[in-house]
C-alpha positions in Angstrom: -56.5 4.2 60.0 -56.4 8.0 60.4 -59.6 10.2 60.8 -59.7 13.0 58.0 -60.0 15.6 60.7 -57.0 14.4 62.8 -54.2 15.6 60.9 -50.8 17.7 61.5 -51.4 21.5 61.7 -48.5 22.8 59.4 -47.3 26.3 60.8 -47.8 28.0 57.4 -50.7 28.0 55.4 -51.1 27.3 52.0 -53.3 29.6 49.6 -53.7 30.5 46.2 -49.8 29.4 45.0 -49.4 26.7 46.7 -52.5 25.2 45.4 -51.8 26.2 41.8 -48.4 25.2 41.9 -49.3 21.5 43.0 -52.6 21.5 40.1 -50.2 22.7 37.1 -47.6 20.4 38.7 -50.0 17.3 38.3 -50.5 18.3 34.9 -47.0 17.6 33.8 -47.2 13.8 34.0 -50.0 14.2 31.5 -47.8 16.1 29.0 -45.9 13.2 28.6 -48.7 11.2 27.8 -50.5 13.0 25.3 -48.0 15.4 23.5 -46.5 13.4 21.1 -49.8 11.5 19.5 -50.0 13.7 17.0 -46.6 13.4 15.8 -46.0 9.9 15.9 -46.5 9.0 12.6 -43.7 11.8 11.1 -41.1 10.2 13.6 -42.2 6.8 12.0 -41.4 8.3 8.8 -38.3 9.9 10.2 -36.5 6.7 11.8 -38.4 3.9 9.1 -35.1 2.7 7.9 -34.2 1.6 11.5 -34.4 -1.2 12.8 -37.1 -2.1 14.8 -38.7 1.4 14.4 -42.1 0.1 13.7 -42.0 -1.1 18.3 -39.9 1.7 19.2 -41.6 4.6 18.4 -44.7 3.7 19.9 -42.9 2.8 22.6 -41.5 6.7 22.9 -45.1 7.4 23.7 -46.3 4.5 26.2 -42.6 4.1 28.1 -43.5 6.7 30.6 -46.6 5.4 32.1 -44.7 2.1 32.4 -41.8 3.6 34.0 -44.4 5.6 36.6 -46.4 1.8 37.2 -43.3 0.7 38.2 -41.5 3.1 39.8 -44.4 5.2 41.4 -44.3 3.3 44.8 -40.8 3.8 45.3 -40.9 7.4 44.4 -44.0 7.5 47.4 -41.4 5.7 49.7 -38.6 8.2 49.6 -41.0 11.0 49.8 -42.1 9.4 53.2 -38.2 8.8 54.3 -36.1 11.9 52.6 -38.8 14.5 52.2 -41.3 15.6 49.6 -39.8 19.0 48.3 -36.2 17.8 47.6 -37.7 15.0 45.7 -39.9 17.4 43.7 -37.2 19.7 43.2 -34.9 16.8 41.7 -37.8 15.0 39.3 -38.3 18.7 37.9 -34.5 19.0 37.2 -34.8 15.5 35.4 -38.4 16.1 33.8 -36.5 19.0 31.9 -33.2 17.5 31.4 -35.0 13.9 29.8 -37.9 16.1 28.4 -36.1 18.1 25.6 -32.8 16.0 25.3 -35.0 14.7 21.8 -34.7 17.9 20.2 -31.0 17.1 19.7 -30.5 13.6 19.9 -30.5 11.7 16.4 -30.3 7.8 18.0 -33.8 6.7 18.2 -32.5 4.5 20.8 -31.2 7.2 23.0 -34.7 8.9 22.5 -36.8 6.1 24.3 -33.5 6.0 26.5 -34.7 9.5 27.6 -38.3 8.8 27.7 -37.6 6.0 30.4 -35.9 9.4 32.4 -39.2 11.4 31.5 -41.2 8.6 33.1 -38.9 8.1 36.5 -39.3 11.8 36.9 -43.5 12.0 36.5 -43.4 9.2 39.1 -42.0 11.5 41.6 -43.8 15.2 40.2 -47.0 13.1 40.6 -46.5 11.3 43.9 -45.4 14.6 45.2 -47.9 16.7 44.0 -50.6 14.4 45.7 -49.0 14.0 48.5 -47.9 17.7 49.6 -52.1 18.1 48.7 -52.9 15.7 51.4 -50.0 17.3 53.6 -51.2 21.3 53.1 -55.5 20.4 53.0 -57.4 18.3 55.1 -61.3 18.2 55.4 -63.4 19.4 52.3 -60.5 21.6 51.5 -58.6 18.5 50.3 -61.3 17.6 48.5 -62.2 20.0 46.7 -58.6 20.6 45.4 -58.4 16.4 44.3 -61.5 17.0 42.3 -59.8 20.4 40.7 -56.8 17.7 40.3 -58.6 15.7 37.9 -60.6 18.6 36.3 -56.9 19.9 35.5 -55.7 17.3 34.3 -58.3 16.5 32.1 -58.3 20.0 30.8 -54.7 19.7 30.5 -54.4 16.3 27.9 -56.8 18.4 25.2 -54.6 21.8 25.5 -51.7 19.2 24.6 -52.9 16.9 21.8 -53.8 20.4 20.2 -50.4 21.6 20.8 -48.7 18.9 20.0 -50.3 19.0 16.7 -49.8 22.7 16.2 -46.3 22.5 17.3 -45.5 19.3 15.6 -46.8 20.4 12.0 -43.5 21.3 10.2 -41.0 19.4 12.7 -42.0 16.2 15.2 -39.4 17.4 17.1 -40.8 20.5 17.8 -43.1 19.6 20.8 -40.3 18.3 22.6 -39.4 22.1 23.4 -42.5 22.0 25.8 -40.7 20.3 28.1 -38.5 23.1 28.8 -42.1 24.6 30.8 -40.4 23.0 33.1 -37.7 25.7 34.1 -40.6 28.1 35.2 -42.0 25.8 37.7 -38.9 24.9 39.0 -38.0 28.4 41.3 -41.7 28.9 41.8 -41.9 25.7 43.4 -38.5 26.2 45.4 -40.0 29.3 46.4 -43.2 28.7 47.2 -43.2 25.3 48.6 -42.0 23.9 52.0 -41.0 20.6 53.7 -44.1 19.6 55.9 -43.3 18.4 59.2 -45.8 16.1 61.1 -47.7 17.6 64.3 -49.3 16.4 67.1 -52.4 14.5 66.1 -50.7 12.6 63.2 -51.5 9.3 65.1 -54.0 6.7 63.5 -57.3 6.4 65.1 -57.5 3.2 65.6 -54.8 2.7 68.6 -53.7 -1.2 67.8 -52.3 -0.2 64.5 -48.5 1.3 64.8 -48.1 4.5 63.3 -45.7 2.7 60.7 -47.3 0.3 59.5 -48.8 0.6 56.3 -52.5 -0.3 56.0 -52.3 -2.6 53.2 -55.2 -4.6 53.8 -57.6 -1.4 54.2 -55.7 0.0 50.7 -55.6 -3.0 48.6 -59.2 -3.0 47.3 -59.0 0.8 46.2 -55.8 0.1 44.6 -57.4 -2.9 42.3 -60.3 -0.2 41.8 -57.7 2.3 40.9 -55.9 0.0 38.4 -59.4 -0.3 36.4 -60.3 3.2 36.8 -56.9 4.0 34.7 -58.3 1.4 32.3 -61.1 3.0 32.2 -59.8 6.5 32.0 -58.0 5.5 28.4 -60.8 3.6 26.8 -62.7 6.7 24.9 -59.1 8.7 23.9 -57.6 5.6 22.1 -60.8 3.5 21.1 -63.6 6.0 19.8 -61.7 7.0 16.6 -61.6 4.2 15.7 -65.7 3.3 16.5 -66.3 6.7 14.5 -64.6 5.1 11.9 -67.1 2.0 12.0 -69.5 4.2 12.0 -68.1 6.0 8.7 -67.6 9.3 10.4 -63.9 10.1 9.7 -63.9 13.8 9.5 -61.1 15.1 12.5 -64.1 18.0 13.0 -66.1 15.5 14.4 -63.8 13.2 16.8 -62.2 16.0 18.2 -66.0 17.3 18.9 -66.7 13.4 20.6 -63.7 13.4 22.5 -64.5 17.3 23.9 -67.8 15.7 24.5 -66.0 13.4 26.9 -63.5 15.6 28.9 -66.8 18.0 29.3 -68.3 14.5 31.2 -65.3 14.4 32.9 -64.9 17.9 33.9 -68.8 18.1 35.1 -68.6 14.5 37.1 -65.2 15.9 38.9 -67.0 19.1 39.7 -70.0 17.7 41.3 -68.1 15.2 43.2 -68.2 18.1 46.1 -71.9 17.9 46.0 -72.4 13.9 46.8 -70.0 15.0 50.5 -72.6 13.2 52.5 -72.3 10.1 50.0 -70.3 7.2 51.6 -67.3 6.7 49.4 -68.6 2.6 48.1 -71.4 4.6 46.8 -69.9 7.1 45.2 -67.3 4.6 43.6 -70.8 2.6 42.4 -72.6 5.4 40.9 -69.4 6.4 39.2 -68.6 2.5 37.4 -72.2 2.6 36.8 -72.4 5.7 34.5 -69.0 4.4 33.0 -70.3 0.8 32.2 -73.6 2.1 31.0 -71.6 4.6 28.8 -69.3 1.8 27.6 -72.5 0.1 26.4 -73.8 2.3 25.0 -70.5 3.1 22.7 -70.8 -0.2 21.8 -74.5 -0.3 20.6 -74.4 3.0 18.9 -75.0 3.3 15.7 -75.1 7.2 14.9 -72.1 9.9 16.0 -74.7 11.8 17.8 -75.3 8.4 20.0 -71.5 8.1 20.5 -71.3 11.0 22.1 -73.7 11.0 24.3 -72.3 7.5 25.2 -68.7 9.3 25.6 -70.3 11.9 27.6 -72.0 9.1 30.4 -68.5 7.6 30.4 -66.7 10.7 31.3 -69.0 11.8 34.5 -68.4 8.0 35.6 -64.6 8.7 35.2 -64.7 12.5 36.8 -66.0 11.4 39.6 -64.3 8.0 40.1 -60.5 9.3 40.7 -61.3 12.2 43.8 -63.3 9.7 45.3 -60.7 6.8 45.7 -57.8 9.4 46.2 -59.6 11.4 48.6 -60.8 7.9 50.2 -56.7 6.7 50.1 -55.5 9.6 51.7 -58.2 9.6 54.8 -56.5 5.9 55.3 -53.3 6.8 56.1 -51.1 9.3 58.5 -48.7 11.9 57.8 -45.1 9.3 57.3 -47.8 7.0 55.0 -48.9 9.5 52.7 -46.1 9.1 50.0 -46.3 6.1 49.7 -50.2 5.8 49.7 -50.1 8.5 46.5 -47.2 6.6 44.5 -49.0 3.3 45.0 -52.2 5.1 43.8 -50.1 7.0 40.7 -48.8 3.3 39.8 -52.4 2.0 40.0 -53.6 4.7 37.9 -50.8 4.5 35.1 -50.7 0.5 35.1 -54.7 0.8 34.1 -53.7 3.2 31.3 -50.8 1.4 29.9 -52.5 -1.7 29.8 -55.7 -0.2 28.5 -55.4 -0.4 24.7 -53.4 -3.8 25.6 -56.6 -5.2 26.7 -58.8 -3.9 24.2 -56.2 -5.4 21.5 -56.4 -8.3 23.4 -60.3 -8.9 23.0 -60.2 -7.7 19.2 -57.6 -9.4 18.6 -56.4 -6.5 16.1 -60.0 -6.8 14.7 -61.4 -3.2 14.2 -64.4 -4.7 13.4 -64.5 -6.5 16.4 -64.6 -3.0 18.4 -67.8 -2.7 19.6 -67.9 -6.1 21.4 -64.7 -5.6 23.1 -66.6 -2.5 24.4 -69.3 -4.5 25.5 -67.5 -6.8 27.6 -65.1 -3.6 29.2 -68.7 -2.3 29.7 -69.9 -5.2 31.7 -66.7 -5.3 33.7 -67.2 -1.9 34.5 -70.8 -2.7 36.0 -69.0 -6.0 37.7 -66.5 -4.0 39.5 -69.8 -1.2 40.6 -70.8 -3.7 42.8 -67.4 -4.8 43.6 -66.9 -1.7 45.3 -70.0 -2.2 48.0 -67.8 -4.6 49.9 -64.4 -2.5 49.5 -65.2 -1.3 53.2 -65.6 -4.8 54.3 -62.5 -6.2 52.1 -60.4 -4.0 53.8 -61.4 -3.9 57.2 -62.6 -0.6 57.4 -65.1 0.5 60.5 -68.9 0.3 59.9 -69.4 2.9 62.2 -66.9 5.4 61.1 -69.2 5.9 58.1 -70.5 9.3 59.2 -70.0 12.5 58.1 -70.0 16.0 60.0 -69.7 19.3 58.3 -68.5 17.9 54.7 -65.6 16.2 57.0 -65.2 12.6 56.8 -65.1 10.6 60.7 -63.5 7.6 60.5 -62.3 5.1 57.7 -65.6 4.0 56.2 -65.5 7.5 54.1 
């Protein structure tokens, strides 16, 4: 395991650019995610007399967080083997290539053809975004800049459902033209951004375990717990529309108002996440499942919109604070030739939750809207379930007992 504080000394620093260039990166993968909501139901219209349209335009919007489940980890591994800025460099190309290739093609096989490239280029933007954070930071630098990851993100997915919408009003393919954002990030990252090399003290700190071998057993548990924290991280964006609508509150003023209400959770729990520092990570991960179970039950016992959203808005500071946590705790696991691999297995985690997320929820209704608020319930209770679950991630993965102490805001160890 490797100590947060023994890490390579690069010999250039990163400031301001660097770390903008690696936030607004991270936001990309999410553009892919959320951008085309709004406009699914005109490309229904458009493509209705083909044949299996009613499974393949949906699938235009979930294909890419498949693709980056799947393809995440392997993305991580050539990082580790061939370097993270060429790979950046070449998922950019692609992201833009793949990204507005819609505007022009008329095959709505060829589209989700396209959206399968979108998703195999996300894998590598977000793998390398994370890891050239872990490769430039260290300490509560690092830290601070995985909690801005997720406050950016988060930020990010509401700018784009509102421009998707906006941009999408008179043609759905419109918003694919956003894509093209890419071509101004492209020479700023070339530019900006360097190849890190390992230095000195990039051995692990416990001497019996090779510098190449990857800790599996101390990563495993916070990969499970990063699988249901993607679950997690998709249950109020896809299910409280249609709890509003239970609740006979239809009106788009008002769920665009409960879903602001939860990104502002999400925003404020990713934001204090620097103020718990002397917190041991299980703790942190505890609190955080707490406040999203109890915010999942609540969803599902509300019976007003004002009790909705403060239910969505308990749910969001359990999710803000959940994802720096386990990548921050990831990262302190592993050395400077792990580190790719240790982000793409935690981007896989992540999107796997989320793909599967309405999949679960359909699962437990069984296409019931009705049946809503229990399906809640029970996410709810495996929310609390995996709280305590995460007490004896330290122990499930072999992680020191005594390295559990914290100097200065800097993490000694792999208990933290």
């Amino acid at each position: 395991m490797v100590a947060d504080t023994l890490v390579e000394q690069p010999t250039r620093q990163a400031g301001v650019a660097q770390s903008l260039l690696l936030l607004l990166g991270s936001c990309l993968p999410v553009l892919g995610a959320v951008l085309l909501a709004p406009v699914l139901p005109r490309m229904q219209a458009h493509f209705a007399d083909v044949a299996g349209s009613t499974v393949l335009v949906p699938i235009v919007l979930t294909l890419p967080a498949l693709v980056i489940a799947l393809l995440a980890p392997f993305a991580g591994l050539i990082a580790d083997r061939l370097g993270r800025k060429p790979l950046l460099l070449a998922s950019m190309v692609l992201y833009v290539l793949c990204g507005v290739l819609p505007l022009w093609l008329d095959s709505l096989s060829a589209i989700v053809l396209s959206r399968a490239g979108i998703g195999l280029a996300e894998a590598g933007i977000m793998t390398c975004c994370t890891t050239l954070m872990g490769d430039y930071y260290s300490g509560a630098k690092r830290e601070r800049l995985f909690a801005l990851q997720m406050v950016a993100t988060s930020l990010s997915a509401a700018v784009f459902i509102a421009l998707g919408g906006f941009l999408g009003q008179n043609d759905w393919r419109t918003p694919f033209a956003l894509y093209a954002v890419g071509l101004v990030f492209l020479p700023l990252m070339a530019w900006k951004l360097w190849e890190p090399q390992a230095g000195p003290q990039s051995a692990p700190a416990t001497p019996s375990v090779p510098v190449d071998t990857f800790p599996w057993r101390a990563l495993a548990p916070m990969y499970v717990t990063a699988l249901l924290a993607g679950l997690s991280l998709f249950i109020v964006p896809v299910q409280a529309g249609y709890l509003l609508n239970l609740l006979q509150v239809d009106a788009p003023q008002q769920i665009g108002m409960t879903m602001g209400a939860n990104q502002l959770g999400v925003l404020i729990g990713a934001l204090s996440f620097r103020l718990f520092s002397a917190v041991r990570r299980q703790h942190l991960l505890l609190i955080a499942y707490v406040l999203a179970g109890v915010g999942g039950l609540l969803m599902a016992g509300a019976m007003t919109h004002v009790q909705v959203v403060v239910a969505v808005t308990i749910n969001g500071l359990g999710i803000g604070l959940m994802l720096p946590t386990l990548i921050t705790w990831i990262m302190a696991q592993v050395n400077f030739h792990q580190r790719g691999r240790a982000a793409g297995c935690f981007t896989a985690a992540l999107f796997a939750g989320e793909f599967i997320s309405p999949l679960v929820v359909l699962g437990l209704t069984g296409g019931v809207v009705a049946a809503l608020p229990q399906a809640l319930a029970i996410v709810g209770g495996l929310q609390l379930l995996v709280a305590v679950f995460c007490l004896a991630v330290p122990r499930l993965g072999g992680l020191l007992p005594q390295a559990n102490v914290v100097v200065g805001g800097s993490t000694i160890g792999d208990g933290n």
